[in-house]
N, C-alpha and C positions, 0 to 999 in steps of 0.2 A: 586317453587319460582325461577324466572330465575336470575343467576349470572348478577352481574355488572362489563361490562368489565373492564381491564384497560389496559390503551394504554403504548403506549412506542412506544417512537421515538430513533430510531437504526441510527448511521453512519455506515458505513463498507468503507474499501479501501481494495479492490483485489490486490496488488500487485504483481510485481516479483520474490520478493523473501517473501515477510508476508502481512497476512490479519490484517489489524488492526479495531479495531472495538472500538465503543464509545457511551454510555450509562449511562447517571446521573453522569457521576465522574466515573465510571469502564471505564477502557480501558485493551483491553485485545489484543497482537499479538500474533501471531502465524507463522513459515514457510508456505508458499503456497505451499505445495506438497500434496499430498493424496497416497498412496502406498497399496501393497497387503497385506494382513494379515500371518505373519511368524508363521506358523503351529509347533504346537509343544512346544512351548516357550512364556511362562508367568509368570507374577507377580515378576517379576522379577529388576524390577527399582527403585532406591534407591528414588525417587521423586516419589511420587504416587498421585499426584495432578492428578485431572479431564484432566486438560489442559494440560501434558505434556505426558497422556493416552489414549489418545482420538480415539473410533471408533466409529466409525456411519455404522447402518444401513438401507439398502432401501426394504426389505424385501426379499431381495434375493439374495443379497452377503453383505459383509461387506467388509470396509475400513478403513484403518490405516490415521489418518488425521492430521498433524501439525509434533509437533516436533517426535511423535511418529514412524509417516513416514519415517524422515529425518533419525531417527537413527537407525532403523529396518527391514524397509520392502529392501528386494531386489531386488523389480520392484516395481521403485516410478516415477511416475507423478508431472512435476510442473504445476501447475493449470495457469498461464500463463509467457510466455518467448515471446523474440522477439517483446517486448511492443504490444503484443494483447494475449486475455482469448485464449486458447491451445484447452478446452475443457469447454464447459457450461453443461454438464452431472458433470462432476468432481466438477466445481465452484460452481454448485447448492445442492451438499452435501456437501462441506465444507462450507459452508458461515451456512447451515443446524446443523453442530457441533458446531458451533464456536457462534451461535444463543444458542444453548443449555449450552452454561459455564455463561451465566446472565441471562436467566430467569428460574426461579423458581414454576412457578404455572400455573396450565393448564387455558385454555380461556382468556390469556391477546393477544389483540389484538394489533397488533405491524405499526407502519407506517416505512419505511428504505427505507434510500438515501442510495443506494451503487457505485462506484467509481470503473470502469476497464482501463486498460492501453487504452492510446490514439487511437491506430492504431486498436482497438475491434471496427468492420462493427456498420453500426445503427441494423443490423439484429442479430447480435449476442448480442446485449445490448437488443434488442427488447424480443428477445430467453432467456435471461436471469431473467429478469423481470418476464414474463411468468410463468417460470416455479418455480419462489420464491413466487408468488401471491397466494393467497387462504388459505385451510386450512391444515395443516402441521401435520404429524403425526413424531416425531422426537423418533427413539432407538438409543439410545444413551447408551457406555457400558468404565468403566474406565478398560485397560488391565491389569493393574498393581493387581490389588485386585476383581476386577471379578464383579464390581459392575454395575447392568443396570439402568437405568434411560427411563422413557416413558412421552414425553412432547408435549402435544396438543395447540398448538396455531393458531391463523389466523393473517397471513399476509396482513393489508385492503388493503396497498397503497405500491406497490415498485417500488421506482423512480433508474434508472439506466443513470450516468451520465461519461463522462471522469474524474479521478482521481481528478485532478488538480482544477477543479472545487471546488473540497469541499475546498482547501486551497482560493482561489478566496475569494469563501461566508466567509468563517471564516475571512478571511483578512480586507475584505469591514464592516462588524459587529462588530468585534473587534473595527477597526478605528472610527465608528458611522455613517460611510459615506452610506447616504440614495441614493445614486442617481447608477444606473452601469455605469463602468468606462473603457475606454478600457485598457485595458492589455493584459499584458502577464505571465503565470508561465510559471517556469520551475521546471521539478520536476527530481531532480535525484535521481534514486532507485538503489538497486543492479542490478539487470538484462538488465537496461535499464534508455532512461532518456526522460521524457514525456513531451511535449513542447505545452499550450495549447493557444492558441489565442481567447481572445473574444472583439467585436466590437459592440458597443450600449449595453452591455451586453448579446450580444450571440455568441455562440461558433463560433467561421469561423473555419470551417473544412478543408478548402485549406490552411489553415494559421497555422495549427497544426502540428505536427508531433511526431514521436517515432525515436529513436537511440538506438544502440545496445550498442553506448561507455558510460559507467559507471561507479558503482563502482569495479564490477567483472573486467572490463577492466584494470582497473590498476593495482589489485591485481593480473591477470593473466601474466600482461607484467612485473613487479617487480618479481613475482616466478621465471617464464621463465628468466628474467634476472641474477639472483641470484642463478638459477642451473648451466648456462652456467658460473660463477663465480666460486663457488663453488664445482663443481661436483655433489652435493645433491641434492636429493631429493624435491622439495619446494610444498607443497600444496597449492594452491590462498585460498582456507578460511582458513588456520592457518595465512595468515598475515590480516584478516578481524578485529580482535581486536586488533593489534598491530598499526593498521589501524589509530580505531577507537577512541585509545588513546593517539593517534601522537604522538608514539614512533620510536624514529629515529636508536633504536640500537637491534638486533636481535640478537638471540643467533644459532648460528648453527651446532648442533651436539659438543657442547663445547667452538665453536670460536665465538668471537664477531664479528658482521659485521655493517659498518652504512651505510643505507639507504637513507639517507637524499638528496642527491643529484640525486640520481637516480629516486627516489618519486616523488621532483620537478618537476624533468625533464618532466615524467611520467601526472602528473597533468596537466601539462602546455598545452600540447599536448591535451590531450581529452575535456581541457576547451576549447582550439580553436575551436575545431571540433565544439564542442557543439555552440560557439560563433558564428560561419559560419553559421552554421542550422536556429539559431534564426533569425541571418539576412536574411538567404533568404525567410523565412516563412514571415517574417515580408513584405517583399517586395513584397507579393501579396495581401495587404492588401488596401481597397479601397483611392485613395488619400486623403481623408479628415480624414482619422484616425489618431487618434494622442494618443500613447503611455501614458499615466499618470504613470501608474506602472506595476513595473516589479519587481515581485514577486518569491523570491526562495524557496523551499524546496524539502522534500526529505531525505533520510537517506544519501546521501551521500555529505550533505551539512557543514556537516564539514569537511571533506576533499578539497571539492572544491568551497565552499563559495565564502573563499576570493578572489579565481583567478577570477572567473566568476565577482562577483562584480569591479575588477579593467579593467577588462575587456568591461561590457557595459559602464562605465564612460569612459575610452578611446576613445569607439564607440561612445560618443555621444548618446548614448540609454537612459542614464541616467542624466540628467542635472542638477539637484542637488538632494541629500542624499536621502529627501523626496521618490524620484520616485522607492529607492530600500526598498522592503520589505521583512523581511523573519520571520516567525511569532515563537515564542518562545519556543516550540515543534516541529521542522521541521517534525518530523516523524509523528507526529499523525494526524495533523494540517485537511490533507483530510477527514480524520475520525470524529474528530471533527467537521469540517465545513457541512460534511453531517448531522451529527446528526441535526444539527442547520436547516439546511435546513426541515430535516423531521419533525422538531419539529412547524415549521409554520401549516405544515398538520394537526398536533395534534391541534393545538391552534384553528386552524378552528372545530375542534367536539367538541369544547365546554372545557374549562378547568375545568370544575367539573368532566369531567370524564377522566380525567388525573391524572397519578397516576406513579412516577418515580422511584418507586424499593424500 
């Protein structure tokens, strides 16, 4: 008696700094790194969850993948910087783990929309897709308690698109709006800030781009600022949650210090930069396109929101309220919006044999 599949429609967003992934109401991130395996040294982690233990194997070496990575391994890989995938050998085993923390049963047949930094070749999206398609043989092992896992699935359909896209489709779906509309996102991540252009609803490629200035940017020029103050020491990810909870006072080595002006300062700056980019991208857009919206997110949109948004209404980009959106999860938003996207895919095989977790 042969099994009956069941499907599942997968988002994924590759990011800079986390893959975030979106699944029936699971959503799961993770760091984008992959590292080597530190010999010697196990079980040892107060969190012994799958997902913050995570190795994957390809049967011939194994890798440290997510947060594991991040805290462990001493030659680690970020799966992509410089808003494009680094390596699609790497991206293709992490995306492979991170597939394995939500399905549960061998022979479900999977459709996924996944989501790479802007400035990733059509060749390299092409390579990526590729080598995600077919049928999947996933070992998967938790480091912490020594536990393997062996998960067979088939990948029927994988669509591979710029990031920002997935917040696009979630945008347009959310609102009911049936018709594509031209726009524009911005998506600001750690690593980078991904700026994608679509026209009748499709991508314009001369109209896109990637920026290196983000959230790292500013945590790195506030460190760097703040040692030269100081004398100390400053890490840019120790002030990433102080960041993130817009706190204006720091404690350093004892002394209290506030930032607030210097942040500003700091923001203000990289929001332009980012403001300039859009305009000139936008200025090679065929003359009869016209802007409807202009959509934000990104993890580093509460940080830089509100500058950007007073920003395009200045420019003229935004004419009334309506034309700015940023949708109520900024971070997962691509993730979800892929899911949504592959889940058209599913709907086309028939919803009897859809089956969501």
């Amino acid at each position: 008696m042969s099994l009956r599949p069941t499907y599942r429609a997968i988002g994924i967003d590759l990011g800079t700094s986390t893959i975030k992934l979106s699944c029936a109401g699971n959503l799961k991130k993770i760091p984008s790194i992959v590292g080597t395996p530190l010999q010697g040294w196990s079980g040892f982690s107060g969190d012994k969850s799958l997902e913050k233990n995570l190795v994957i194997s390809d049967g011939e070496k194994s890798l440290y993948v997510g947060e594991l990575a991040r805290l462990q391994s001493e030659i680690k890989r970020a799966i992509a910087s410089e808003g494009k995938v680094k390596s699609i050998e790497d991206a293709i085993l992490a995306i492979k783990a991170v597939l394995a923390l939500i399905t549960k049963k061998d022979h479900d047949q999977i459709i996924m929309a996944t989501g790479v930094p802007v400035a990733s070749s059509k060749k390299e999206m092409t390579k990526l897709a590729k080598g995600l398609k077919g049928n999947l043989d996933l070992r998967i092992e938790n480091e912490a308690t020594g536990e393997k896992f062996h998960r067979k699935l088939t990948i029927k359909n994988c669509i591979v698109m710029p990031e920002p896209f997935g917040t696009y489709y979630h945008t347009l779906k959310t609102e009911g709006e049936s018709r594509a509309v031209d726009a524009i996102v911005i998506d600001v991540g750690h690593g980078s800030t991904d700026i994608l252009t679509l026209y009748e609803g499709r991508i314009m490629r001369q109209a896109s781009g990637s920026l290196e200035e983000a959230t790292d940017t500013l945590t790195h020029r506030i460190a760097q600022e703040l040692q030269n103050q100081t004398g100390k020491i400053i890490r840019p990810f120790d002030l990433m949650t102080a960041l993130s909870q817009q706190k204006d006072i720091l404690t350093i080595q004892g002394e209290k210090w506030d930032i607030a002006s210097m942040k500003e300062y700091h923001i203000e700056i990289i929001a332009d930069v980012i403001l300039d980019e859009v305009n000139r991208l936008i200025g090679t857009l065929p003359p009869d396109a016209i802007i409807e919206k202009v959509i934000l997110c990104g993890g580093g949109m509460h940080i830089f929101g509100g500058r950007l948004r007073a920003g395009f209404e200045q420019a003229g980009l935004a004419d009334h309220p309506e034309m700015l959106a940023m949708p109520e999860d900024p971070v997962m938003s691509n993730a979800r919006g892929f899911e949504m996207f592959a889940r058209t895919f599913v709907n086309g095989l028939g919803v009897d044999g859809y089956n969501e977790l």
